[in-house]
C-alpha positions as protocol buffer text, in pm:
chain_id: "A"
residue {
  index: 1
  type: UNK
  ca { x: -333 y: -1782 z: 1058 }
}
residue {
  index: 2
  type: UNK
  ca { x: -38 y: -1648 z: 1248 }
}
residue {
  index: 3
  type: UNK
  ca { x: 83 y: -1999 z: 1477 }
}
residue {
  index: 4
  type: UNK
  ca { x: 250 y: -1753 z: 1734 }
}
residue {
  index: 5
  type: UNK
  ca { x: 55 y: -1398 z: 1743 }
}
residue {
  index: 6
  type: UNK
  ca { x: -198 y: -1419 z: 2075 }
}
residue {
  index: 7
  type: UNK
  ca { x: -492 y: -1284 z: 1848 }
}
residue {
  index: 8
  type: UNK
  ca { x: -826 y: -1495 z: 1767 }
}
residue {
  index: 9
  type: UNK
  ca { x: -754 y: -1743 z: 1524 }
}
residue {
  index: 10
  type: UNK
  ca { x: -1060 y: -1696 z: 1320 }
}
residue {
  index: 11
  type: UNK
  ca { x: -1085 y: -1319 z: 1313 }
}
residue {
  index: 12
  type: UNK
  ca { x: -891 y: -1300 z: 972 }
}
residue {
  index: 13
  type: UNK
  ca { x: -1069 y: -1552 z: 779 }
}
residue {
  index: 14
  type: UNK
  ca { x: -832 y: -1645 z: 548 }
}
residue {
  index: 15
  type: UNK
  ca { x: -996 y: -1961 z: 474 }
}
residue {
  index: 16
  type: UNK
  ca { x: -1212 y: -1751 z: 298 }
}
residue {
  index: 17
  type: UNK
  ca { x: -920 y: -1665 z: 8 }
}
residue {
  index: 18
  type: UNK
  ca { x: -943 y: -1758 z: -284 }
}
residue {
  index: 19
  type: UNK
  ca { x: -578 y: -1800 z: -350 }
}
residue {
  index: 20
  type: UNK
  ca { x: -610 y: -1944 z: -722 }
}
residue {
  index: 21
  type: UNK
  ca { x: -790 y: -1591 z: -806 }
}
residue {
  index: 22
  type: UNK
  ca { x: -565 y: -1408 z: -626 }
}
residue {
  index: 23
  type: UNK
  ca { x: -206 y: -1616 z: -803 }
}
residue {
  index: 24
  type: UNK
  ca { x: -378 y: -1521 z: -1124 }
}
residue {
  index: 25
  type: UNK
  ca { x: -446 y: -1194 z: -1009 }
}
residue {
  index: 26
  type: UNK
  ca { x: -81 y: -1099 z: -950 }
}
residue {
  index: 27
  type: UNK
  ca { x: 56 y: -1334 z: -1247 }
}
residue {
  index: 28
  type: UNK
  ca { x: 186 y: -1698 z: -1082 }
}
residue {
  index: 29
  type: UNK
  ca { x: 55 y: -2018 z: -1184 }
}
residue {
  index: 30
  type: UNK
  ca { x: 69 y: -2246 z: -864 }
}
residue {
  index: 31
  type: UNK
  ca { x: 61 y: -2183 z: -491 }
}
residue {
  index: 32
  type: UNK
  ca { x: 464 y: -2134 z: -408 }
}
residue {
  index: 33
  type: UNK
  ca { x: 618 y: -2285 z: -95 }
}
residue {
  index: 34
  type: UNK
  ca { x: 683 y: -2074 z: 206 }
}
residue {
  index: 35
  type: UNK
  ca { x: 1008 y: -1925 z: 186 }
}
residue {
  index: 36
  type: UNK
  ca { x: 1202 y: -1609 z: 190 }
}
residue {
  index: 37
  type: UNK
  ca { x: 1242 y: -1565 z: -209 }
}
residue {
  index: 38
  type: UNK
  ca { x: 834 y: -1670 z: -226 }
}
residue {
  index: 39
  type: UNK
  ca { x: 785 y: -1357 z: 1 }
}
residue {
  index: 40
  type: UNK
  ca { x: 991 y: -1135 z: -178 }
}
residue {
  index: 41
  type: UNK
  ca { x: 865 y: -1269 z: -512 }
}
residue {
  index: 42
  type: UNK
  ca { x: 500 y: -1228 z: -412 }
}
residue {
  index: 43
  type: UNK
  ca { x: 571 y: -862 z: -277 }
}
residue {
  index: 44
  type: UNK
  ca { x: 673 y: -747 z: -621 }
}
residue {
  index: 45
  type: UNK
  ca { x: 415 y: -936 z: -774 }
}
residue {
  index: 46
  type: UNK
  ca { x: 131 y: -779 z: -607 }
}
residue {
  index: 47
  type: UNK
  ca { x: 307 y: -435 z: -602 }
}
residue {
  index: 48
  type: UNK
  ca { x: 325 y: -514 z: -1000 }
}
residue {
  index: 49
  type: UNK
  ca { x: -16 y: -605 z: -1045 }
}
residue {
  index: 50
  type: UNK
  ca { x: -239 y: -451 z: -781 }
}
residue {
  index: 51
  type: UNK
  ca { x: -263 y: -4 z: -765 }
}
residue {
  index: 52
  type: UNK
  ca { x: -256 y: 190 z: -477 }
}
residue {
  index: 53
  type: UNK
  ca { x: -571 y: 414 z: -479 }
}
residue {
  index: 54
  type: UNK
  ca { x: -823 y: 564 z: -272 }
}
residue {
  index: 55
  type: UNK
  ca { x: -1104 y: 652 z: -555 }
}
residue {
  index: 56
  type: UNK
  ca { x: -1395 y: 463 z: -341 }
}
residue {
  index: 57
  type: UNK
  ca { x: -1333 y: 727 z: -91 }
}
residue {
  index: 58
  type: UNK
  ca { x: -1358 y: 1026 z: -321 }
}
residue {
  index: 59
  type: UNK
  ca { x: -1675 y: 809 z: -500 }
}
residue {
  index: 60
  type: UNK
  ca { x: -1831 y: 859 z: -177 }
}
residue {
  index: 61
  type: UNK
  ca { x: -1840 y: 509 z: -132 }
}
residue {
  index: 62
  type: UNK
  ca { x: -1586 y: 398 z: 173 }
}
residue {
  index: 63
  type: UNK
  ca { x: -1347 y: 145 z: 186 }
}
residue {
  index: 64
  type: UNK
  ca { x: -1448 y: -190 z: 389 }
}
residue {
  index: 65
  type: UNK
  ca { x: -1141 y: -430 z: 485 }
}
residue {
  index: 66
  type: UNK
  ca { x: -1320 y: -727 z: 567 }
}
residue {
  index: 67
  type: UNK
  ca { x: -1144 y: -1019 z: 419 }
}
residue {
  index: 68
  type: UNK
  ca { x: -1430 y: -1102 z: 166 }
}
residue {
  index: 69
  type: UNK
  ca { x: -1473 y: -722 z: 28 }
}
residue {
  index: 70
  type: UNK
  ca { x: -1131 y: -646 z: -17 }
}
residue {
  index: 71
  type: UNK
  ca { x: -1090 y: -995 z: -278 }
}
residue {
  index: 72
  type: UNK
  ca { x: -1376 y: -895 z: -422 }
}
residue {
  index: 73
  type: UNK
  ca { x: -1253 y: -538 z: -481 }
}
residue {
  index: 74
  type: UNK
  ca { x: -884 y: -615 z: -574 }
}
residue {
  index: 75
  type: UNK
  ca { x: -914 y: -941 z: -726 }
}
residue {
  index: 76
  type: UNK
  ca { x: -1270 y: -986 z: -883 }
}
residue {
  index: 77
  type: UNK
  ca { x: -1322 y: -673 z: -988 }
}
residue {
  index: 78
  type: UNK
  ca { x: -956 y: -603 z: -1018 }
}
residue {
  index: 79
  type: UNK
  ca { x: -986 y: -255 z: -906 }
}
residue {
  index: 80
  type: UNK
  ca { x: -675 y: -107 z: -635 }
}
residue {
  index: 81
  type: UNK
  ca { x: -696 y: 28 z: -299 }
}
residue {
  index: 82
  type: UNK
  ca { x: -508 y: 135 z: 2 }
}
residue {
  index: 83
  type: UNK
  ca { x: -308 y: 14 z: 258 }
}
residue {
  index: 84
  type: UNK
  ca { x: -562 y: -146 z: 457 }
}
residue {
  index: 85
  type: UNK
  ca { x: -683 y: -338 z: 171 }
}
residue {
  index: 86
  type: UNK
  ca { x: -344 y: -437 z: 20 }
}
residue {
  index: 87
  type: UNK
  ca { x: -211 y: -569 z: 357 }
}
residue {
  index: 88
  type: UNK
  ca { x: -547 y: -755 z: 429 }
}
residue {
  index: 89
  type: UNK
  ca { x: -533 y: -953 z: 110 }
}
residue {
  index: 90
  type: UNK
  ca { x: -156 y: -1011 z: 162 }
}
residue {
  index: 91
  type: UNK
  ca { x: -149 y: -1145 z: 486 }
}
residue {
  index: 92
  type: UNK
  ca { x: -418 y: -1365 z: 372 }
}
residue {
  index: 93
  type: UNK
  ca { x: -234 y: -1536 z: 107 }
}
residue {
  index: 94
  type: UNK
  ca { x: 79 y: -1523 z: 331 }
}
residue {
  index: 95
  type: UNK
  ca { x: -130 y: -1732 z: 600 }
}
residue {
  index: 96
  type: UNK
  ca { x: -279 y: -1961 z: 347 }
}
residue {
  index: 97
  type: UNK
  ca { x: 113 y: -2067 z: 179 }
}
residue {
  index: 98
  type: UNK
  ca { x: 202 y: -2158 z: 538 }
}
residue {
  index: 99
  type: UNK
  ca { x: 425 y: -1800 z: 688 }
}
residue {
  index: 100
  type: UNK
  ca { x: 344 y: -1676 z: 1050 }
}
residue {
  index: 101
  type: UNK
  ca { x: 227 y: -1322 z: 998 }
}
residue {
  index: 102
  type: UNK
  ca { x: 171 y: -1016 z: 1262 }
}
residue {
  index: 103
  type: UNK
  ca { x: -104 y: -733 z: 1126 }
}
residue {
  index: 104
  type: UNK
  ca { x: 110 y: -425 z: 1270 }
}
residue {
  index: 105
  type: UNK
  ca { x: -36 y: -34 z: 1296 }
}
residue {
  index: 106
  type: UNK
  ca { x: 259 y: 212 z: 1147 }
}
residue {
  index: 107
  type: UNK
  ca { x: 303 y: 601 z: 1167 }
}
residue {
  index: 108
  type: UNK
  ca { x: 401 y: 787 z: 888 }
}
residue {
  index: 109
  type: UNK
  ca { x: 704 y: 1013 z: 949 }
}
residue {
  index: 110
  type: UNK
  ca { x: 898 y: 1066 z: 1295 }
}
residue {
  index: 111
  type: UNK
  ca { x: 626 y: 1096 z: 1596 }
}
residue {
  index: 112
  type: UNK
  ca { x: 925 y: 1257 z: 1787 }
}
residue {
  index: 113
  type: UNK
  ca { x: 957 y: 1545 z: 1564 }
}
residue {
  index: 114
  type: UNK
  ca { x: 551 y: 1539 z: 1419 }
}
residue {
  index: 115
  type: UNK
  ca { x: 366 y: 1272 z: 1610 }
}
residue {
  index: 116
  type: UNK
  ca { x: 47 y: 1152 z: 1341 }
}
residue {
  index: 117
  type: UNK
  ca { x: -188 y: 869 z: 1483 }
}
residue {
  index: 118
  type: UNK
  ca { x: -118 y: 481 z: 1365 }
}
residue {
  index: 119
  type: UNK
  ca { x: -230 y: 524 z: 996 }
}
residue {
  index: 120
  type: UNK
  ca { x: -88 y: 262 z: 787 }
}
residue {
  index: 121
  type: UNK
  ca { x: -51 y: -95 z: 868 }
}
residue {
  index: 122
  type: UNK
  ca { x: 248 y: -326 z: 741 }
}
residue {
  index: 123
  type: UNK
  ca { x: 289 y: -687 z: 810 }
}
residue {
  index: 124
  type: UNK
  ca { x: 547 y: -887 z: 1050 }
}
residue {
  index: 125
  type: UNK
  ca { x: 627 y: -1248 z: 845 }
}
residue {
  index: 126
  type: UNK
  ca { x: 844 y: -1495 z: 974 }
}
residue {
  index: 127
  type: UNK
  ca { x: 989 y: -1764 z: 801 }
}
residue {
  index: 128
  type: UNK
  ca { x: 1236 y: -2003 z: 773 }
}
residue {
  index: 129
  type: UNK
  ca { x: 1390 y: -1859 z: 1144 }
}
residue {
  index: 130
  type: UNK
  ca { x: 1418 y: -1512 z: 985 }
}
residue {
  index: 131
  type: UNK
  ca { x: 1196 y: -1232 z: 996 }
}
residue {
  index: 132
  type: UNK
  ca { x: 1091 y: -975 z: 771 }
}
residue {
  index: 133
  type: UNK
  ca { x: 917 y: -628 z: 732 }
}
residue {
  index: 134
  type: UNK
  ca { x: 609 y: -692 z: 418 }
}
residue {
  index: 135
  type: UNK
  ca { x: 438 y: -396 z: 321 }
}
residue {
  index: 136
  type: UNK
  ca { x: 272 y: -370 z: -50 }
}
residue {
  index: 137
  type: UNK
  ca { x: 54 y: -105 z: 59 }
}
residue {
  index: 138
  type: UNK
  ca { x: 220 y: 217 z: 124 }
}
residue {
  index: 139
  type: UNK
  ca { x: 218 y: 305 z: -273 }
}
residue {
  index: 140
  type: UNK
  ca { x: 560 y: 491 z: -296 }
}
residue {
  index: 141
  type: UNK
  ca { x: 742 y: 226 z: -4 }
}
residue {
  index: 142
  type: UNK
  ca { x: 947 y: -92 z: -18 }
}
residue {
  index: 143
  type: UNK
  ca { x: 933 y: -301 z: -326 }
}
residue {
  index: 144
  type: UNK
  ca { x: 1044 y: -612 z: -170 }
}
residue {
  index: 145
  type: UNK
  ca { x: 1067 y: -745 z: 245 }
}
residue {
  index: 146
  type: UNK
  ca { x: 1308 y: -564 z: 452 }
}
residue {
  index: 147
  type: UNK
  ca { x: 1484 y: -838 z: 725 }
}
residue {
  index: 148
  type: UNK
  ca { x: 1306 y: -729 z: 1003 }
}
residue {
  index: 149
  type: UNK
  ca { x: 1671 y: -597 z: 1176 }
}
residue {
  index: 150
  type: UNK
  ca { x: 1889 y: -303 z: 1202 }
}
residue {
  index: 151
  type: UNK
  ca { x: 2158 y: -480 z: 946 }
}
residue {
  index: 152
  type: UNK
  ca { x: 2224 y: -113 z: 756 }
}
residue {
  index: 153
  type: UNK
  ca { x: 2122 y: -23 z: 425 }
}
residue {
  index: 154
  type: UNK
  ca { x: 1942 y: -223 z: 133 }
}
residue {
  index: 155
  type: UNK
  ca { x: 1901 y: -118 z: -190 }
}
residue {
  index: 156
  type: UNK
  ca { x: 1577 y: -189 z: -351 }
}
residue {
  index: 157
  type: UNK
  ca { x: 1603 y: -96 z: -740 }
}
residue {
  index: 158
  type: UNK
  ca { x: 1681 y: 295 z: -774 }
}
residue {
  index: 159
  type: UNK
  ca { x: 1601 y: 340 z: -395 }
}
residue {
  index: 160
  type: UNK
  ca { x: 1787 y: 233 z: -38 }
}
residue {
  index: 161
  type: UNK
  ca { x: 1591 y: 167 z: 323 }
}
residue {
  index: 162
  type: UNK
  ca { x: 1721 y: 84 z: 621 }
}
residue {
  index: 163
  type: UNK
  ca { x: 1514 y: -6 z: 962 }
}
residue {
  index: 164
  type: UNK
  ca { x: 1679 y: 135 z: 1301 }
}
residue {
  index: 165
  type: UNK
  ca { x: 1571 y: 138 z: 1653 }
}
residue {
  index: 166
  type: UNK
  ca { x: 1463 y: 469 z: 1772 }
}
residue {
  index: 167
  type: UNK
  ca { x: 1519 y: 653 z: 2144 }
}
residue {
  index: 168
  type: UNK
  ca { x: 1187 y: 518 z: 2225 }
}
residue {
  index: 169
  type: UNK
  ca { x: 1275 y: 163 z: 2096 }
}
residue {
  index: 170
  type: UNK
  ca { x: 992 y: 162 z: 1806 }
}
residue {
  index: 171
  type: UNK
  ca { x: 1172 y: 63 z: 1458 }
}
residue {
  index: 172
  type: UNK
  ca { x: 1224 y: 347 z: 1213 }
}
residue {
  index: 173
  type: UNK
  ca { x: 1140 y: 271 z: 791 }
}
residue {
  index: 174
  type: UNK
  ca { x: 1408 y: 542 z: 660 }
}
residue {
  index: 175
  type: UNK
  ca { x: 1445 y: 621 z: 298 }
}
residue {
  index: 176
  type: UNK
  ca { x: 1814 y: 749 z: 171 }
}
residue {
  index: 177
  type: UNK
  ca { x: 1711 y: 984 z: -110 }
}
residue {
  index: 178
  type: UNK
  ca { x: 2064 y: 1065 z: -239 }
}
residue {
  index: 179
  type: UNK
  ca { x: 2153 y: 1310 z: 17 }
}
residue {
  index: 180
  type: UNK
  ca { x: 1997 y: 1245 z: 362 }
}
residue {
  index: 181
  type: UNK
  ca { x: 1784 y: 995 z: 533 }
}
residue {
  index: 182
  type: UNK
  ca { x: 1395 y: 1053 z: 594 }
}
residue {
  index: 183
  type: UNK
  ca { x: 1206 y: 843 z: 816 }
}
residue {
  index: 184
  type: UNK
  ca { x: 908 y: 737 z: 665 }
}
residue {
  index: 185
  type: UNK
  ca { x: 717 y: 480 z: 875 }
}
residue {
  index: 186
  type: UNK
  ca { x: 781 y: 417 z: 1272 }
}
residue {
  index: 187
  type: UNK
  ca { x: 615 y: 96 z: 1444 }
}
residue {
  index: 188
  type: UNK
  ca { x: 607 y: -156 z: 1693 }
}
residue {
  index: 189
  type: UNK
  ca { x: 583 y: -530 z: 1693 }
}
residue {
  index: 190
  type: UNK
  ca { x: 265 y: -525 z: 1869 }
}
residue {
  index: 191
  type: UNK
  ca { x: 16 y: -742 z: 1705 }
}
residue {
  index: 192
  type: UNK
  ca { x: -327 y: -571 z: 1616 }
}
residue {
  index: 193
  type: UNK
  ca { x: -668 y: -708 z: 1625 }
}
residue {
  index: 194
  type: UNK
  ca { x: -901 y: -682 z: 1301 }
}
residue {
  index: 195
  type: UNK
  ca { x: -1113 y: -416 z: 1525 }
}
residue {
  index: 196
  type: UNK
  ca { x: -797 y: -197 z: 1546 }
}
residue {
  index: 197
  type: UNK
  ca { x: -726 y: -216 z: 1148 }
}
residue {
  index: 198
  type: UNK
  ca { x: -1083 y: -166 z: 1103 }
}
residue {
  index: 199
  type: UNK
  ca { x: -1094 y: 124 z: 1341 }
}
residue {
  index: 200
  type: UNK
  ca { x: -772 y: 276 z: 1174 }
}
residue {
  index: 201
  type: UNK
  ca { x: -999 y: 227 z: 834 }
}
residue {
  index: 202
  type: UNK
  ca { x: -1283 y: 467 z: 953 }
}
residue {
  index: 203
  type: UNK
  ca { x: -1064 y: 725 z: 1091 }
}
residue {
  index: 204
  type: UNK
  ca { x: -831 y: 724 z: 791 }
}
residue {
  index: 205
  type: UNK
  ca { x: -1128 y: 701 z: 492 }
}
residue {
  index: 206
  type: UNK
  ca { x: -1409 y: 964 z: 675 }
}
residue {
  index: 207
  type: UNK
  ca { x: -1188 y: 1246 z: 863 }
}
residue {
  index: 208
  type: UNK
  ca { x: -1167 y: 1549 z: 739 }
}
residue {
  index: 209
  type: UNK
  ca { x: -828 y: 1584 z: 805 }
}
residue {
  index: 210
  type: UNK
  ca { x: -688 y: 1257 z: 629 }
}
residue {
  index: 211
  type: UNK
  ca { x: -521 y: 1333 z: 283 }
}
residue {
  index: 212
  type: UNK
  ca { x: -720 y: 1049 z: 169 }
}
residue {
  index: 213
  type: UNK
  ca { x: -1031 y: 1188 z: 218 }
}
residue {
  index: 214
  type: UNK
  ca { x: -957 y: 1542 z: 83 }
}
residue {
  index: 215
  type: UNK
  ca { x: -848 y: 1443 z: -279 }
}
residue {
  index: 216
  type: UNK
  ca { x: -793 y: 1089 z: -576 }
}
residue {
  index: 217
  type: UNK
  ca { x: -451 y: 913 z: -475 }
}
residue {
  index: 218
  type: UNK
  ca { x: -298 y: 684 z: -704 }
}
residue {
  index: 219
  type: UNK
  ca { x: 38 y: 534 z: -711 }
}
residue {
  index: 220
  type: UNK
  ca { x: 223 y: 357 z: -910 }
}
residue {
  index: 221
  type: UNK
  ca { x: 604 y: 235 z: -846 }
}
residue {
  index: 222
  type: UNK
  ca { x: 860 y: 18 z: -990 }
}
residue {
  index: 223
  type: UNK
  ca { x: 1241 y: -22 z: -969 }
}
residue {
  index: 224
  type: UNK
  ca { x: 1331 y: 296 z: -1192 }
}
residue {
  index: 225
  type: UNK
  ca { x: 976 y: 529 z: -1121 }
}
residue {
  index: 226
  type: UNK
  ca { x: 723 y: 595 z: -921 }
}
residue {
  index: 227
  type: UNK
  ca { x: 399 y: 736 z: -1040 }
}
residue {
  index: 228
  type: UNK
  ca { x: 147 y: 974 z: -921 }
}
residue {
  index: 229
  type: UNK
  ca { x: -167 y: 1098 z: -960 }
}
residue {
  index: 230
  type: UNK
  ca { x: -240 y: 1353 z: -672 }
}
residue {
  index: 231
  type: UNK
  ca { x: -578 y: 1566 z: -732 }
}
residue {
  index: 232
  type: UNK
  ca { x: -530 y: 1674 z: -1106 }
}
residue {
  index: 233
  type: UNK
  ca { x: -115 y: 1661 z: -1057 }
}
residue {
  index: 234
  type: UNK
  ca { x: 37 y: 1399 z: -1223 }
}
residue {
  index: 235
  type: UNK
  ca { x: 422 y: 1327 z: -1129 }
}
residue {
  index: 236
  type: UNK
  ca { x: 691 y: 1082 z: -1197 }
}
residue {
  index: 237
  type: UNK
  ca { x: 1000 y: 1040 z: -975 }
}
residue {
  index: 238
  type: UNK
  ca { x: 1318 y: 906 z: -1036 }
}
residue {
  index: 239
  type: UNK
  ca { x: 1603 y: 944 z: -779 }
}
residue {
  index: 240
  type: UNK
  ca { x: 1900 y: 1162 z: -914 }
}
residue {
  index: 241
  type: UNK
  ca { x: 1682 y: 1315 z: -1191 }
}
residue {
  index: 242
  type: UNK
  ca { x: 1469 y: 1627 z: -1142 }
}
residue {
  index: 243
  type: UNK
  ca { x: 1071 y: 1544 z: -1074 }
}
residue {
  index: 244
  type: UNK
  ca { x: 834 y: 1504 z: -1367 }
}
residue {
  index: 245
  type: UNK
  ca { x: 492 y: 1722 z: -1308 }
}
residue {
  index: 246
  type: UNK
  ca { x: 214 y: 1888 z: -1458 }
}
residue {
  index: 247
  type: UNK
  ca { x: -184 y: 1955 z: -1383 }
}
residue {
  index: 248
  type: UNK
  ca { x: -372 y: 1739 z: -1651 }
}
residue {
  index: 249
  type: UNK
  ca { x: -698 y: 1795 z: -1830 }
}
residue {
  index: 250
  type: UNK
  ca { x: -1019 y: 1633 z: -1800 }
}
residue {
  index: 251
  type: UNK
  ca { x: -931 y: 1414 z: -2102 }
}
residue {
  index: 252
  type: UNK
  ca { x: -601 y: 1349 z: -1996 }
}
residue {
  index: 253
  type: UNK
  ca { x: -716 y: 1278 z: -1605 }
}
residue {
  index: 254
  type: UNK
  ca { x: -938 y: 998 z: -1766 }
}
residue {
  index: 255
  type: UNK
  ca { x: -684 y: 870 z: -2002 }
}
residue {
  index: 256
  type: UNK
  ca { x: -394 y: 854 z: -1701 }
}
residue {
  index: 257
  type: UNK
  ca { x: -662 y: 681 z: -1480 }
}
residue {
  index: 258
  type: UNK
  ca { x: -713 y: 405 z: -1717 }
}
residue {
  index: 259
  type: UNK
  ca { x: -361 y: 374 z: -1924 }
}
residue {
  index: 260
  type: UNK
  ca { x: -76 y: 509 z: -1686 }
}
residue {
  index: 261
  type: UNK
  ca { x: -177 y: 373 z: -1395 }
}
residue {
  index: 262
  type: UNK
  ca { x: -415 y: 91 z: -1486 }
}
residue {
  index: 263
  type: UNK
  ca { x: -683 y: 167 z: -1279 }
}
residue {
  index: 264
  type: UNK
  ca { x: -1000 y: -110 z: -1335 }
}
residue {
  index: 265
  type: UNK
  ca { x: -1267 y: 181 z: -1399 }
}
residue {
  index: 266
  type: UNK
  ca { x: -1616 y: 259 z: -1516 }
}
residue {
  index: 267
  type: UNK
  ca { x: -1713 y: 540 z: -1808 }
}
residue {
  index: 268
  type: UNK
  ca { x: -1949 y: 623 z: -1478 }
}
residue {
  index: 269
  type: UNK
  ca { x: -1627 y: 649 z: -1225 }
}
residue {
  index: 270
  type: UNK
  ca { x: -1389 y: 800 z: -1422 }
}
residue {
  index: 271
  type: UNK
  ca { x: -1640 y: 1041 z: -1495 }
}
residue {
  index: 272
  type: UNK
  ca { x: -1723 y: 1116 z: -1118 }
}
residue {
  index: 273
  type: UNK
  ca { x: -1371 y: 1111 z: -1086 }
}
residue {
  index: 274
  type: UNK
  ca { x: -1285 y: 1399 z: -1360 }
}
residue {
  index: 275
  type: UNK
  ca { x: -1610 y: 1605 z: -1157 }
}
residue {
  index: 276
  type: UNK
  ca { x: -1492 y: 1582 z: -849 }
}
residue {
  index: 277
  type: UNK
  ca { x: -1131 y: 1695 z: -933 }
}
residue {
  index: 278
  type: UNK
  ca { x: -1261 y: 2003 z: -1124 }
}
residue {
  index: 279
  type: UNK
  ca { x: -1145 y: 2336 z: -1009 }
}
residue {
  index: 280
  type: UNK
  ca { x: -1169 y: 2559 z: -1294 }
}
residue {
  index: 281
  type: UNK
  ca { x: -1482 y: 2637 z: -1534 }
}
residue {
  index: 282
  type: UNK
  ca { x: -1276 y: 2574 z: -1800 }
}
residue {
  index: 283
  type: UNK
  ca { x: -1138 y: 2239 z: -1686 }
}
residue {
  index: 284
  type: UNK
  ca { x: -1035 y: 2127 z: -2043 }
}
residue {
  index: 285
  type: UNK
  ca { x: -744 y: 2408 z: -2076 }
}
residue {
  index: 286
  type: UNK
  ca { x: -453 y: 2292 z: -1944 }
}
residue {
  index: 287
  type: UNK
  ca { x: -303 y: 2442 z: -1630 }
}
């Protein structure tokens, strides 16, 4: 547990990790000591091994972020999920190897320009007398820590972030895309209970208005790419070059599910998947 957040101790149950399941999971051997390059090596670990998706919403099924059904769903069954569930496990492991971690709430985009409600949730980790911005579950977002500081830009394979302090004094994710910077995330240091993420969950899996709930989201990124599967459109990005996109077929819906973005799914889901995606009567002619 965090030694320093004011928050229950118990109310994250990390004792309840299994952190051999989860190393293997994400591809280490032994439990690492707590230190900067352990969080940054763990970040791009998980971000290698672990999708971001939000298929159990469109399967009608919800997304719980409990402690013990998000390592069952990530790690067991080896499936993805979304930012709730990718910073719950995370923050887990990062309690169990020893770092002091804050659960923070996050707004997508600039609140002063298009104010949306505290959607996403990152993590605060200190360590070592620095501290650092952790967030493996925002799909197309950091790839490794950002020192939790307005110390100017850092360039994070093919991309560059850099964290200011806005008028209002909340810190500002931006993302320099080659030409201009875009603020992506906003947030506060204020440490969240588990009935805030878990009331953040409901909202953001069962309103009507949440892009999550209208449509399959799955993301994949690494240091040169970042991969998409929005609805039936399937993109890949690379800064500098000109987007990759096209509307795919049933057959090649199932086949990017499974193969491009390693998705841990059923004949069953997939097939529930390619269903509820279906616009067209003729959804095998390509669009």
């Amino acid at each position: 547990m965090s030694n320093h957040s004011p928050v229950a101790p118990d109310q994250w149950h990390a004792d309840r990790l299994d952190l051999p399941a989860y190393l293997r999971r994400v591809g280490l051997d032994e439990p690492p000591a707590a230190t900067a390059r352990t969080l940054a090596a763990l970040h791009r670990a998980h971000l290698a091994a672990i999708p971001f998706e939000n298929l159990d919403v469109i399967l009608g099924r919800g997304v719980a972020v409990d402690l013990d059904a998000v390592q069952d769903k990530l790690v067991a069954r080896r499936r993805g999920g979304y930012c709730y569930e990718h910073a719950t496990l995370f923050a887990a492991v990062l309690d169990r190897l020893g770092f002091r971690v804050d659960r923070l709430l996050a707004r997508t985009g600039e609140p002063l320009e298009h104010p949306r409600p505290r959607g996403h949730m990152v993590l605060k980790v200190a360590v070592g007398g620095e501290r650092w911005l952790a967030d493996v579950g925002f799909g197309s977002g950091l790839l490794a820590p950002l020192p939790l500081a307005a110390t100017g830009p850092h360039r994070q394979g093919a991309w560059t972030y850099e964290l200011v302090r806005g008028p209002d004094s909340a810190w500002r994710l931006r993302e320099h895309d080659g030409a201009e910077w875009t603020t992506i995330q906003t947030f506060t240091e204020e440490p969240q209970y588990f009935v805030d993420i878990d009331g953040a969950n409901y909202q953001t899996s069962t309103h009507p208005n949440s892009p999550f709930v209208q449509r399959p989201v799955v993301v994949r990124k690494d240091d040169t790419s970042v991969r998409r599967l929005i609805g039936r459109e399937f993109s890949v990005d690379r800064p500098g070059h000109p987007a990759q996109r096209r509307t795919l077929t049933d057959r090649e819906y199932a086949d990017g599910l499974r193969a491009e973005l390693g998705t841990a799914l059923s004949a069953d889901e997939i097939a529930a998947l390619v269903a509820a995606t279906a616009t067209t009567p003729d959804r095998e002619a390509a669009r």
